[in-house]
Legacy VTK file of the C-alpha trace (Angstrom):
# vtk DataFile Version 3.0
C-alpha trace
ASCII
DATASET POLYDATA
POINTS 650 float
-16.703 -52.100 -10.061
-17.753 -49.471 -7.671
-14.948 -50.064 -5.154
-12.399 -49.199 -7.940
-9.709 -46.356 -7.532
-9.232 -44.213 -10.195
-5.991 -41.462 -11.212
-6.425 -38.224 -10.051
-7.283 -35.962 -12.747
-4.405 -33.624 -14.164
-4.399 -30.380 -12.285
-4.037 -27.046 -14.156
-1.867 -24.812 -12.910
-2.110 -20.580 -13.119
1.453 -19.791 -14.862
4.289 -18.778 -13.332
5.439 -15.391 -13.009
8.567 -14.984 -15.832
9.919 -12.194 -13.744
11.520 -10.774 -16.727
11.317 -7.042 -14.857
12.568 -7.171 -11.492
16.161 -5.920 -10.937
17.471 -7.828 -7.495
19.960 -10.000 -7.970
21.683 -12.919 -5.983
24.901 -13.819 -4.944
26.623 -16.643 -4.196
25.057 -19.427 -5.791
26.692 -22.278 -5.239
26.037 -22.120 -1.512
23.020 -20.879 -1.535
22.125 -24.295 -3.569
24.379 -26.509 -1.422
22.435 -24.823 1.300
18.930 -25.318 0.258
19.876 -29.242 -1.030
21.859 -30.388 2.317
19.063 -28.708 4.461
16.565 -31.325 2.587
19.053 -34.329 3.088
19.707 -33.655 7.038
16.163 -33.576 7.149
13.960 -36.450 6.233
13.959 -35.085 2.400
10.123 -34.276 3.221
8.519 -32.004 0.606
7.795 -29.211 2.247
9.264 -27.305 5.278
8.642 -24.232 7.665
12.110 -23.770 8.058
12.565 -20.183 10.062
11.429 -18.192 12.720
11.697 -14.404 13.049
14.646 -12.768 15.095
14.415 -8.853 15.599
14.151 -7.821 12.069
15.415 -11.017 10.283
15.183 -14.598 10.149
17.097 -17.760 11.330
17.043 -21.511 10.872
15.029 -23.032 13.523
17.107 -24.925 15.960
16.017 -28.544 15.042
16.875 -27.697 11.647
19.761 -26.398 11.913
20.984 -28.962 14.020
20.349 -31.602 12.066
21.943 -29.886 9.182
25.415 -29.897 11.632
25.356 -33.190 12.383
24.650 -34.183 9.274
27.798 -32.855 7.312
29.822 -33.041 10.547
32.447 -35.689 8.800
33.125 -32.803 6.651
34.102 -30.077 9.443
37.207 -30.359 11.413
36.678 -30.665 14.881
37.650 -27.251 15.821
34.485 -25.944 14.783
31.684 -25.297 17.392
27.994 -25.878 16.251
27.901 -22.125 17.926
30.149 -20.861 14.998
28.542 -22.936 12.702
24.792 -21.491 13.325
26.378 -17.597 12.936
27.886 -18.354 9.379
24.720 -20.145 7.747
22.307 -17.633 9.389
24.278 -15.011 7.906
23.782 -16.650 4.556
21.430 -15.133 1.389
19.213 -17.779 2.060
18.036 -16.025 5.027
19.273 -11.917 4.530
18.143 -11.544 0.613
14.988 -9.994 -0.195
12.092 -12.895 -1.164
11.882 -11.970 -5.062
15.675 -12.982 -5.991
15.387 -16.378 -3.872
12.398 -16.904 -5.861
13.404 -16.188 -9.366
16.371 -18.058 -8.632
15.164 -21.423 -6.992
11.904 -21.442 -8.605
12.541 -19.883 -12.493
16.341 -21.025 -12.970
17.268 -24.036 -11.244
13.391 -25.194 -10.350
14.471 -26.667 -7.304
11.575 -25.713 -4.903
8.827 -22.914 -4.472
9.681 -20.126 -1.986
6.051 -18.424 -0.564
5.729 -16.563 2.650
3.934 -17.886 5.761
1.706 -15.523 5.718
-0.685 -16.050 3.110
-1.523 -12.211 2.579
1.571 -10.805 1.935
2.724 -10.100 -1.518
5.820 -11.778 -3.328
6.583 -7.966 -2.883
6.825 -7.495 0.864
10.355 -7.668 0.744
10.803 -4.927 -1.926
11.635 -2.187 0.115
12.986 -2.187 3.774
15.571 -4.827 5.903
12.632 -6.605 7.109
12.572 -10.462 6.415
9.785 -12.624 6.915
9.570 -16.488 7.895
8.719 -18.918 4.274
7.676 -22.062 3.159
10.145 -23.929 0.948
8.329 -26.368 -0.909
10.799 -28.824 -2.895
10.420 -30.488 -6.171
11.325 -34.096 -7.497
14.282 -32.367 -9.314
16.167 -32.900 -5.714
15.859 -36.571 -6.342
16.840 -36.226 -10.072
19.869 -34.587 -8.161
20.459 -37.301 -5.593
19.255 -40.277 -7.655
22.212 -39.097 -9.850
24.951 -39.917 -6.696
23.329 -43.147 -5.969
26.423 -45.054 -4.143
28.312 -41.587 -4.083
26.050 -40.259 -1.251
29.890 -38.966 0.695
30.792 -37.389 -2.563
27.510 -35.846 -3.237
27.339 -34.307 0.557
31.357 -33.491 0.130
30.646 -31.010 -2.725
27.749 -29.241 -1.309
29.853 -28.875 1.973
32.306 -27.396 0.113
30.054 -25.359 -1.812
28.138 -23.811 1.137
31.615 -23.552 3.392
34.208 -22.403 1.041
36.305 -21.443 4.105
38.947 -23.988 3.880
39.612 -23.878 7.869
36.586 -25.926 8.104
36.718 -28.515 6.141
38.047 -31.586 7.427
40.693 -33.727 5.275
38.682 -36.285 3.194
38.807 -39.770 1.807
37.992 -38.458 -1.557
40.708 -37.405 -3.459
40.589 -33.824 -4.797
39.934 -35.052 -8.515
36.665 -37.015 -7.209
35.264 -33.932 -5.505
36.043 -31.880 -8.808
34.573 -34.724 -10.932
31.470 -34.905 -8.377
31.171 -31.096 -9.136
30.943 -31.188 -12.469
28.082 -33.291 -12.437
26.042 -31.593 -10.376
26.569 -27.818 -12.498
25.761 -30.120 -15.685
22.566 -31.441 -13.443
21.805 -27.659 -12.581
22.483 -26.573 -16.483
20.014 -29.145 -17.557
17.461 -27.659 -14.975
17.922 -24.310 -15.876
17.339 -24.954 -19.561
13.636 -24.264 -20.027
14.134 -20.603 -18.051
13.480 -17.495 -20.720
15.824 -14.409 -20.630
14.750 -11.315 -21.496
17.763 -8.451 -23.141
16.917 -4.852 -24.568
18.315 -4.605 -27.699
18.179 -1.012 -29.308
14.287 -0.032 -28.972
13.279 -4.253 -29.049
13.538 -7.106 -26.695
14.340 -10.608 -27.111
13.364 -13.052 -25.247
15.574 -16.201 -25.124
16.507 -19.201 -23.550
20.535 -20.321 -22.626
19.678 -22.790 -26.228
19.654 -19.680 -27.681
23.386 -18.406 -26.186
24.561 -22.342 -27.788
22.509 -21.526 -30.965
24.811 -17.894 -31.408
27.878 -19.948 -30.932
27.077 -22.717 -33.544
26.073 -19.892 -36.091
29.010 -17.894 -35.506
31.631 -20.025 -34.371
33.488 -21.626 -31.331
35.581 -17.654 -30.448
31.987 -16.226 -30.416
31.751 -13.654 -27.872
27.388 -13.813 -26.920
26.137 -10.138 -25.378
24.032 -10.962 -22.660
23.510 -7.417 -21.420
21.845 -5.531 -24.676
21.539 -1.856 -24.098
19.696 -1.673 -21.068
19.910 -2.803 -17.462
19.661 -6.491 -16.902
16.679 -7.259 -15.196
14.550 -10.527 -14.056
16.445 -14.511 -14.026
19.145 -13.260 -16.782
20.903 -11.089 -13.303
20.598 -14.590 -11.837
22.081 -16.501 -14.347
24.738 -13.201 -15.209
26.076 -13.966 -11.271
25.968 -17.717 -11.608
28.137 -17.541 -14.497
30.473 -15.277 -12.598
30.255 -17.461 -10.020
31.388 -20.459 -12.242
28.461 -22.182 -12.033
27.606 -22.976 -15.923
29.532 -25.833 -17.164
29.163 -24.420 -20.686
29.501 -20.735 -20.907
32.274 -18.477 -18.921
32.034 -14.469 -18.183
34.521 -12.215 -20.278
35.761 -8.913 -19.147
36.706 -7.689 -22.396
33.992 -6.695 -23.809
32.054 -7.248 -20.308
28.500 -8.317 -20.595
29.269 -10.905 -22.909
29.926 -14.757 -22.476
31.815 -17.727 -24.207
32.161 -21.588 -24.779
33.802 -23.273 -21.882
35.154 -26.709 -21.537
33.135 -28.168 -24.628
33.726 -28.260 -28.283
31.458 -26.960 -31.066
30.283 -30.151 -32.034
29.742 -31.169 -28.495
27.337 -28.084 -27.778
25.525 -28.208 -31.389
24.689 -32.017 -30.524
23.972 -30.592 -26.591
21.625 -27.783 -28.235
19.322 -30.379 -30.296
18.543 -32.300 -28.033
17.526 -29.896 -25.452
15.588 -28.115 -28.027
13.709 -31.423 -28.884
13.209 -31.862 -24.813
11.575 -28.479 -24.597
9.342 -29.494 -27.981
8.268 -32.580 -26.104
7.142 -30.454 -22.881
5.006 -28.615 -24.351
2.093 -31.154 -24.331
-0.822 -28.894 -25.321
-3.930 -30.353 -22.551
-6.455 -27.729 -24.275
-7.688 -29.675 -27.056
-8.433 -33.106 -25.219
-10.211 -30.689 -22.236
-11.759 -27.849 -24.246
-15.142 -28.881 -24.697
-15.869 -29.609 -20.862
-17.860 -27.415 -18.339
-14.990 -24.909 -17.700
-14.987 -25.395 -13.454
-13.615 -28.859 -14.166
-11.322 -28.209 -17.496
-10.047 -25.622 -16.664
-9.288 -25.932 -12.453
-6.505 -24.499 -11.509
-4.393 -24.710 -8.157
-4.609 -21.817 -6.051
-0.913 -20.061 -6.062
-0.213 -17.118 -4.136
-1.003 -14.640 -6.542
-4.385 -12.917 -6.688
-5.354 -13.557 -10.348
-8.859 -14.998 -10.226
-10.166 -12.186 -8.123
-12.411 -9.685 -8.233
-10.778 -6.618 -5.631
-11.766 -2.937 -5.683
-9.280 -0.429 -3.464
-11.068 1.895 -1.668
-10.243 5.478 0.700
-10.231 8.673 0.639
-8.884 10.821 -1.919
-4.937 11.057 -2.060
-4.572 7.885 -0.686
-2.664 6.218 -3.700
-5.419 3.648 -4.683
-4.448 3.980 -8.141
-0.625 3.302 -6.954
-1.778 0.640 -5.168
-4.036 -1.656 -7.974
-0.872 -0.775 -10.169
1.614 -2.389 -8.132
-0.888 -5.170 -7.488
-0.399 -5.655 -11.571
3.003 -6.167 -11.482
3.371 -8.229 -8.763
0.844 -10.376 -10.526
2.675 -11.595 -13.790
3.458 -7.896 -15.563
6.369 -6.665 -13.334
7.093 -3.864 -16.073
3.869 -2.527 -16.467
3.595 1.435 -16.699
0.306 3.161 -16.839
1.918 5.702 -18.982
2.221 3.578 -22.131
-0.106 0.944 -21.003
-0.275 -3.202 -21.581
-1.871 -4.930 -23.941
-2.718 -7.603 -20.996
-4.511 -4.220 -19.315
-7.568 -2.755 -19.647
-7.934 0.683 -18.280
-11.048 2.197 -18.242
-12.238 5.513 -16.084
-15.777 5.364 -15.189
-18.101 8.482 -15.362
-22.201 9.703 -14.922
-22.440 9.201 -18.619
-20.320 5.583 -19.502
-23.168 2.999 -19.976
-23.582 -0.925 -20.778
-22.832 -0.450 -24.537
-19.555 1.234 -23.644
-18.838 -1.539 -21.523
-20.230 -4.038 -23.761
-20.148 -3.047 -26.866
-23.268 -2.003 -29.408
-24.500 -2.722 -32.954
-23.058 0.280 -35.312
-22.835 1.098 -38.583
-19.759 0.306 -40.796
-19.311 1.590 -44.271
-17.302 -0.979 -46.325
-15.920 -0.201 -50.211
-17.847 -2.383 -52.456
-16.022 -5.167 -53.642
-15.504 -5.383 -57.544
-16.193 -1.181 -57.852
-14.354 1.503 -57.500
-16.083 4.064 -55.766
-19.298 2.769 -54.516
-19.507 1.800 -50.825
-21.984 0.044 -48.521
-22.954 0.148 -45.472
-23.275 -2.750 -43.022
-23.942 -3.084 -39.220
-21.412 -4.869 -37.136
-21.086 -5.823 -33.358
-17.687 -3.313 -32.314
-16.793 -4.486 -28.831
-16.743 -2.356 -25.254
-13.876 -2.446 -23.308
-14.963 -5.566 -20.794
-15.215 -7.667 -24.543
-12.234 -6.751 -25.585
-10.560 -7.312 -22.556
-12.542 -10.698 -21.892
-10.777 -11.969 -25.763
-7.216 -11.293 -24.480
-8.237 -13.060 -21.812
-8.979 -16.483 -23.472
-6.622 -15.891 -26.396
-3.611 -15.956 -23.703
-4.781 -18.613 -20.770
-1.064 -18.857 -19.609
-0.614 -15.227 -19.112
-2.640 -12.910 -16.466
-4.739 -9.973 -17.335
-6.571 -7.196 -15.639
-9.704 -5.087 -16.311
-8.985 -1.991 -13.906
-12.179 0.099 -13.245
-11.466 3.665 -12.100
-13.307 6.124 -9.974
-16.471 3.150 -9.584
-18.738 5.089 -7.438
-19.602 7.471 -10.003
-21.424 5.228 -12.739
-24.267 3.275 -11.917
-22.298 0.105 -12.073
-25.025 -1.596 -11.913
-26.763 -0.533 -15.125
-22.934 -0.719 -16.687
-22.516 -4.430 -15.989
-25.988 -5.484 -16.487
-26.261 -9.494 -17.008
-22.637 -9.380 -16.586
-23.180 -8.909 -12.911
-23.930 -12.517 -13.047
-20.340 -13.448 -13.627
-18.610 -11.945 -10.732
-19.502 -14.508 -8.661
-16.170 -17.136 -8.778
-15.448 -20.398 -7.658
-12.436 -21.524 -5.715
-10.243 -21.510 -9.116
-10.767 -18.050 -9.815
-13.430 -18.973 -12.884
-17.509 -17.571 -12.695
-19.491 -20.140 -11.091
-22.450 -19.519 -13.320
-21.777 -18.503 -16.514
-24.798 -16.530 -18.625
-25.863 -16.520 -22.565
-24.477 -13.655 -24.586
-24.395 -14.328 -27.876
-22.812 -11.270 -29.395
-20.110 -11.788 -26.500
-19.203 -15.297 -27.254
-18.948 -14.593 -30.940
-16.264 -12.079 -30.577
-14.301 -13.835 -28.238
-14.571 -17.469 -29.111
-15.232 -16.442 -33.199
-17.411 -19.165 -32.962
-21.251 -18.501 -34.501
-23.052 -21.442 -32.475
-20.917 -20.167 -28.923
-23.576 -18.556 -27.170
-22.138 -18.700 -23.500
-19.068 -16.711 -21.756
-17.894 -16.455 -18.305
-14.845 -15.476 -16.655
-11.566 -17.162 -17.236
-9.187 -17.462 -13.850
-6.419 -15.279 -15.476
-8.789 -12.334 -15.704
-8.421 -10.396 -12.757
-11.503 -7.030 -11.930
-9.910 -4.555 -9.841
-11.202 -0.940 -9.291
-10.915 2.056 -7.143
-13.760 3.812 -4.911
-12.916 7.300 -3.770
-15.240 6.955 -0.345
-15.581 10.864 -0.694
-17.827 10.096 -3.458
-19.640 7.080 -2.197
-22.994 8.898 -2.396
-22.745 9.620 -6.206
-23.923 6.581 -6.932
-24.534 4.090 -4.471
-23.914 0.539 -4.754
-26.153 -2.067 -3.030
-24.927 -5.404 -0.789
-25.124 -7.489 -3.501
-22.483 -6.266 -5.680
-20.067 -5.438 -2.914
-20.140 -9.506 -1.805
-19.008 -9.811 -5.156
-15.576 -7.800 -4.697
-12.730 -8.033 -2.156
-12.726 -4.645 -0.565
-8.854 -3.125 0.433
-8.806 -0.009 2.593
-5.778 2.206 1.613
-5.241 4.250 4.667
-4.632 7.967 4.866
-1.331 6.577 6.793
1.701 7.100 4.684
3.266 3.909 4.179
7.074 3.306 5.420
8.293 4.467 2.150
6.519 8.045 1.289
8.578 10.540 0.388
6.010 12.700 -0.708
7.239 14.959 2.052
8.225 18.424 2.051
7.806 21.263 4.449
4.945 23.191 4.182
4.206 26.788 6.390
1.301 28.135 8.245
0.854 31.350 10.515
-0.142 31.089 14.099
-2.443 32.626 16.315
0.825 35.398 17.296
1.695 35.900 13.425
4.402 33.820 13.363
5.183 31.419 10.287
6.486 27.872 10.924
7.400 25.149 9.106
5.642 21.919 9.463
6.188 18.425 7.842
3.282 17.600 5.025
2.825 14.005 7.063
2.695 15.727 10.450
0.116 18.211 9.396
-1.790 15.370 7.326
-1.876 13.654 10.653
-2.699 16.451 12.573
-5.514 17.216 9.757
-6.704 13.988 9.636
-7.331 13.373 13.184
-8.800 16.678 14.218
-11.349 16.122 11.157
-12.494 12.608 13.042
-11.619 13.711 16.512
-12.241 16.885 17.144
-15.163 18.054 14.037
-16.828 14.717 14.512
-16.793 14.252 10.869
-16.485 10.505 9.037
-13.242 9.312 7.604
-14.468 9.696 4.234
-13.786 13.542 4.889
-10.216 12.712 5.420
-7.520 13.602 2.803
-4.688 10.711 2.135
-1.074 11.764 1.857
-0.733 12.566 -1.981
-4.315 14.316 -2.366
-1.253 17.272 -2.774
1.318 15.901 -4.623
4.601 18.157 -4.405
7.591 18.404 -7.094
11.269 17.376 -5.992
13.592 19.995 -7.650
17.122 20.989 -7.832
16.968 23.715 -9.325
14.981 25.959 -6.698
16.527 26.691 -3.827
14.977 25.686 -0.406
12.980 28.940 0.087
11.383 28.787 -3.753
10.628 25.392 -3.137
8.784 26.305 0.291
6.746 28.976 -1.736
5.295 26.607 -4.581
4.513 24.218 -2.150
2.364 27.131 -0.357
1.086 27.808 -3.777
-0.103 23.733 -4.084
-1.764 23.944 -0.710
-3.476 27.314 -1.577
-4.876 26.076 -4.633
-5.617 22.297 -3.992
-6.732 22.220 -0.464
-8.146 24.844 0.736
-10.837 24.739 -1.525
-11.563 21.177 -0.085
-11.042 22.083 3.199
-13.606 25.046 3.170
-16.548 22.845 1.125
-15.976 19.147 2.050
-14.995 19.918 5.888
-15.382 23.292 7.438
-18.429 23.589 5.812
-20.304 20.257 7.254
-18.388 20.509 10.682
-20.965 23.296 11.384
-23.492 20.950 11.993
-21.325 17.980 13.719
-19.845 19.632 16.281
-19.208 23.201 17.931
-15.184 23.386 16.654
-13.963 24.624 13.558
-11.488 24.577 11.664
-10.740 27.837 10.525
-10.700 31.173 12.176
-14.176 32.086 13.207
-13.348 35.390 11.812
-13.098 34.026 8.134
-16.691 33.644 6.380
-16.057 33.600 2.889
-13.383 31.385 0.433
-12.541 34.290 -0.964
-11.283 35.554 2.554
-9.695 32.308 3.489
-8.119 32.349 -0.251
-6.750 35.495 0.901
-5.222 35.651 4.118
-3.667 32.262 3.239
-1.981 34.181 0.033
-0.676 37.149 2.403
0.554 34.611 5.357
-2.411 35.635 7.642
-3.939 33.055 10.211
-6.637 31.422 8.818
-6.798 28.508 11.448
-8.706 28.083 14.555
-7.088 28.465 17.628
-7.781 24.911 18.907
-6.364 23.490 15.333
-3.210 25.448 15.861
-3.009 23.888 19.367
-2.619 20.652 17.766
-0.172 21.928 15.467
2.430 23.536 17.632
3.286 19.944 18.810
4.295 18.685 15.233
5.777 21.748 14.490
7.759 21.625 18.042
8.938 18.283 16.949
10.458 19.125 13.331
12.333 22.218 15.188
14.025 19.804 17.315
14.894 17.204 14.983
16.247 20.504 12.718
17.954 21.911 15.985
19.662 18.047 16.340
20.634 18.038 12.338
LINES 1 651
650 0 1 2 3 4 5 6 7 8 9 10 11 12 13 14 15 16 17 18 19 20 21 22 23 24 25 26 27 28 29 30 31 32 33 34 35 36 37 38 39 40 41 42 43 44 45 46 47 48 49 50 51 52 53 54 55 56 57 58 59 60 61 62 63 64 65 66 67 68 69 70 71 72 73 74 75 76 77 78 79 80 81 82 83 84 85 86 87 88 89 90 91 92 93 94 95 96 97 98 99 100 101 102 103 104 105 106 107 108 109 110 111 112 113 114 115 116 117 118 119 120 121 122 123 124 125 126 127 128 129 130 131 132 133 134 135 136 137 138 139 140 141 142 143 144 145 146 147 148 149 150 151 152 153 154 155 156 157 158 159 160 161 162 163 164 165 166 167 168 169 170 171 172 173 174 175 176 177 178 179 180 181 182 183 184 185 186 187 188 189 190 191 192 193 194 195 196 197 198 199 200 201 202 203 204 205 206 207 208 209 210 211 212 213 214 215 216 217 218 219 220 221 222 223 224 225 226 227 228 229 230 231 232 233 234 235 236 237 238 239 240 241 242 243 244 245 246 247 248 249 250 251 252 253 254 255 256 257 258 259 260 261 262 263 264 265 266 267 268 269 270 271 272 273 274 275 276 277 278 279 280 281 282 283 284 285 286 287 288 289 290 291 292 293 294 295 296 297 298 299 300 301 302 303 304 305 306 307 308 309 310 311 312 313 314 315 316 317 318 319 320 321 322 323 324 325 326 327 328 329 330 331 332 333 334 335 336 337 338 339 340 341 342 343 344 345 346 347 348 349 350 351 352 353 354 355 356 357 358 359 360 361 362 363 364 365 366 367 368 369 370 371 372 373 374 375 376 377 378 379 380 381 382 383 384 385 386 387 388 389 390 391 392 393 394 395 396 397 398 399 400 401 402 403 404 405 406 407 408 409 410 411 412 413 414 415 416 417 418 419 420 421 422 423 424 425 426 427 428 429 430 431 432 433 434 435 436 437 438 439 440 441 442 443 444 445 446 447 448 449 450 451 452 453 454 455 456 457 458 459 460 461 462 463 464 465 466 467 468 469 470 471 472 473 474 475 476 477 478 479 480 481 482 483 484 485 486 487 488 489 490 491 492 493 494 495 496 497 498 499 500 501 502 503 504 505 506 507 508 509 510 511 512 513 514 515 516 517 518 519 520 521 522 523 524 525 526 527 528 529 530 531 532 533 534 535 536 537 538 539 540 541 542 543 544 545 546 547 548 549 550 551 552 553 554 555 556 557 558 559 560 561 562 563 564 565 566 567 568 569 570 571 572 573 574 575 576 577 578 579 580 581 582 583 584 585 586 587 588 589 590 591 592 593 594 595 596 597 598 599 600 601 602 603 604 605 606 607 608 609 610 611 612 613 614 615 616 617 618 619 620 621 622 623 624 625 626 627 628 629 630 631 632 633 634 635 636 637 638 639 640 641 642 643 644 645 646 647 648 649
């Protein structure tokens, strides 16, 4: 019948970031979970919530909210408490003061009880990182809060009586209750065993010796069955606990496992609590045939279909599905920046020292071409089989980096990975992606919305000889870096930059630079003074736009000079090799990229008008001469003014 309503289709979700890497940890939680589960009961249990507003640097319940949430547990409180005192304690709470990455790893990886994002849509899950700032969120819950309340069905008083006390362990508070103390310490228990079950599909990650393991809490119970009900289980490995297991190390503490206690001797390790061998074993199996029976595998049923309808995915608020190139001028940190992109995006240990094999890395230059990128027919010699000597020699299709990278890609559909392009603007990249251009355009799920005929492609990655088309997968993120100094090496046209979400990285410093030290110059009188690298990049930067009418791409970002902490050289050393950095990295820049082109944008310079030559400037810089012009050093003395006083003040 026409008129008939069908099921929605099952939705594919991008994975979840494991989090195994990041080293916050939370407190206190018990009340953070009372807090999060009574704030749902005061209030409609809806699904989703904007529950805060910003105040000064923080954020607070908003008032409707938060009354509810008072009168709601209000036959728990003894009537000496004001709503006043009330709204100061749970605003105080890590709920609203903890940085956004714990919250989440805790209420979204361990306990699964709702989905923390920020209500800003832009921001990172690593805003928070650094700073006291917090921002307002979105809680969004999950049906494990009616798993939780469906359990207290005709207990709803001892159900609200234990998160009360759980989120007001102040026992001035707490009104006398009907319940006896036994029922609220019965009601408890079933909640943690609730909260165990919930947090029994969350992986673990230790550093043992030189190798990790990854591990479930089935896998603490597994120890203890192998090695007996006294087993003491090491938690901690060799290294410093990182990701849910600090979670899960403070809920323990915290007594919130109903199986496993801390120990202090040795610490780092854990034991059996309250159960028996048997019990646990029996406990163990089935949760290990629970997790078997999760793992439905949806691939085979939907591989064969057009992949914008197998394979849709829910947007989440990471960026994987994008194509995003980081562009500004040099210094700037671009290449800081697309790397903490990557670990905010599913690889939070990622080092571009020792590399990922979920990361492609590739530098572009004048000479890299399609069959790097690609990959090319080339010869192979091969022993002949059945003799001992003799050897043959066969051509086979050896895959460019994109190929490579696109295989990892498919092979590992749960897991995100990036191609990073450096330095863009100097390879024609659009001879180096050729057809693949084609591909870079994406749908709303991250995947290409046409996808193009490559057979030597497909057969790599799908090992499949009658596979003739490819496209790109929504875990397979493009991200590059454009030094806008260089922008004229190659040029790229309109059409591919459409294709790319373009970030500026300003020549700003960001909040946290500490790429910082003083620096000296000589003024027009012969005096040298000590400036702040910022305040002269600042200085710099604007008197290049400002004043020598030049375009921001001639600006220099705030580690184009990258200077060395030390404590081994004193103050004064340390001053002269960061003289010695300035001498040889910028000047030279300075004299060919700036002073050189001002000449013809405006009637300032830069430099002394008595200096004609690099060699000279090289010079007088070396024997603490003035090399400056005089309206440069006017903008200068202000700066330097400032750091005097601050020094003065010290």
């Amino acid at each position: 019948m026409s008129n008939d309503v069908y099921p929605k289709e099952i939705a594919r979700f991008n994975p979840i970031n494991a989090r195994l890497g990041i080293k916050s940890s939370f407190k206190n939680a018990k009340r953070n979970i009372g807090l999060l589960i009574l704030l749902w009961m005061a209030n409609d249990e809806l699904s989703r919530y904007s529950f805060f507003e910003s105040q000064n640097n923080t954020i607070v319940l908003k008032e409707e909210y938060l009354r509810n949430l008072f009168d709601y547990i209000t036959p728990n409180l003894n009537n000496t408490v004001s709503y006043a005192d009330f709204a100061e304690y749970i605003n105080k709470l890590e709920l609203m003061t903890s940085q956004s990455e714990p919250i989440q790893t805790a209420f979204q990886l361990v306990w699964r009880l709702a989905a923390i994002n920020f209500e800003d849509s832009t921001f990172s899950d690593g805003k928070e990182r650094t700073g006291s700032k917090r921002y307002p969120k979105i809680i969004t819950y999950t049906s494990n809060l009616d798993l939780i309340k469906n359990s207290f069905i005709g207990q709803e008083d001892l159900l609200r009586s234990v998160l009360v006390k759980w989120v007001l362990s102040k026992s001035n508070i707490l009104s006398s209750s009907s319940l006896s103390d036994d029922q609220v310490e019965q009601g408890e228990k079933k909640i943690l065993k609730i909260l165990s079950l919930l947090s029994d599909q969350t992986a673990f990650k230790i550093v043992k010796k030189d190798d990790e393991i990854v591990f479930r809490k089935s896998g603490i119970y597994q120890a203890i069955v192998e090695n007996g009900e006294a087993s003491l289980v090491n938690i901690s490995g060799d290294k410093e606990v990182k990701g849910p297991l600090r979670i899960m190390a403070a809920a323990i503490k915290n007594d919130v496992e109903p199986f496993l206690e801390d120990t202090n001797n040795p610490i780092g390790h854990v034991k059996l609590k309250d159960t028996s061998i048997k019990n646990i074993k029996n406990y163990t199996e089935r949760v290990e045939m629970n997790l078997r029976l999760l793992n439905v595998d949806l691939d085979s049923v939907l591989e064969k279909r057009k992949p914008e309808k197998s394979e849709k995915r829910q947007s989440s608020s990471i960026n994987i599905g994008k194509n995003i190139i980081y562009y500004g001028a040099p210094g700037t940190g671009k290449s800081y920046g697309l790397t903490e992109l990557i670990k905010e995006n599913g690889i939070d240990d990622y080092d571009p020292r020792s590399g990922n094999e979920f990361v492609e890395r590739i530098t572009l230059h004048p000479e890299y071409t399609y069959s790097d990128f690609v990959g090319q027919i080339m010869p192979v010699v091969r022993p002949v089989q059945n003799a001992s000597n003799e050897k043959s020699i066969t051509y086979d299709f050896q895959p460019g980096d994109f190929t490579r990278i696109l295989r990892i890609a498919f092979e590992n559909k749960d897991h995100p990975v990036f191609l990073v392009m450096e330095e863009m603007s100097r390879a024609n990249v659009a001879a180096v992606l050729g057809d693949l251009f084609q591909l870079l355009d994406r749908n709303k799920y991250g995947y290409s919305e046409y996808a193009i005929n490559n057979p030597l492609i497909a057969k790599y990655v799908f090992a499949d000889e009658h596979r003739t088309n490819i496209y790109l997968p929504s875990n397979l993120m493009i991200i590059g870096t454009v030094n806008t100094s260089d922008q004229n090496v190659y040029t790229m046209d309109t059409a591919f930059k459409r294709r790319f979400e373009w970030r500026y990285v300003s020549t700003i410093p960001r909040e946290s630079f500490t790429n910082n030290p003083e620096i000296s110059f000589v003024d027009k009188d012969g005096n040298e003074l000590q400036i702040l690298w910022a305040d002269f990049l600042e200085t710099l930067n604007s008197y290049i736009v400002n004043t020598l009418k030049l375009s921001e791409d001639k600006q220099i970002g705030p580690y184009f000079v990258k200077f060395p902490t030390s404590d081994v050289l004193s103050s004064e050393e340390l001053l002269n090799y960061n003289n010695g950095l300035i001498r040889n990295k910028l000047l030279q820049y300075l004299w060919e990229d700036v002073a050189t082109v001002s000449s013809m944008t405006s009637g300032q310079n830069l430099f002394s008008e008595t200096i004609r030559s690099f060699s000279s400037l090289y010079s007088k810089y070396e024997n603490k001469e003035t090399i400056f012009s005089n309206s440069f050093l006017n903008s200068l003395q202000f700066k330097v003014k400032d750091v005097n006083d601050n020094n003065d003040g010290a």
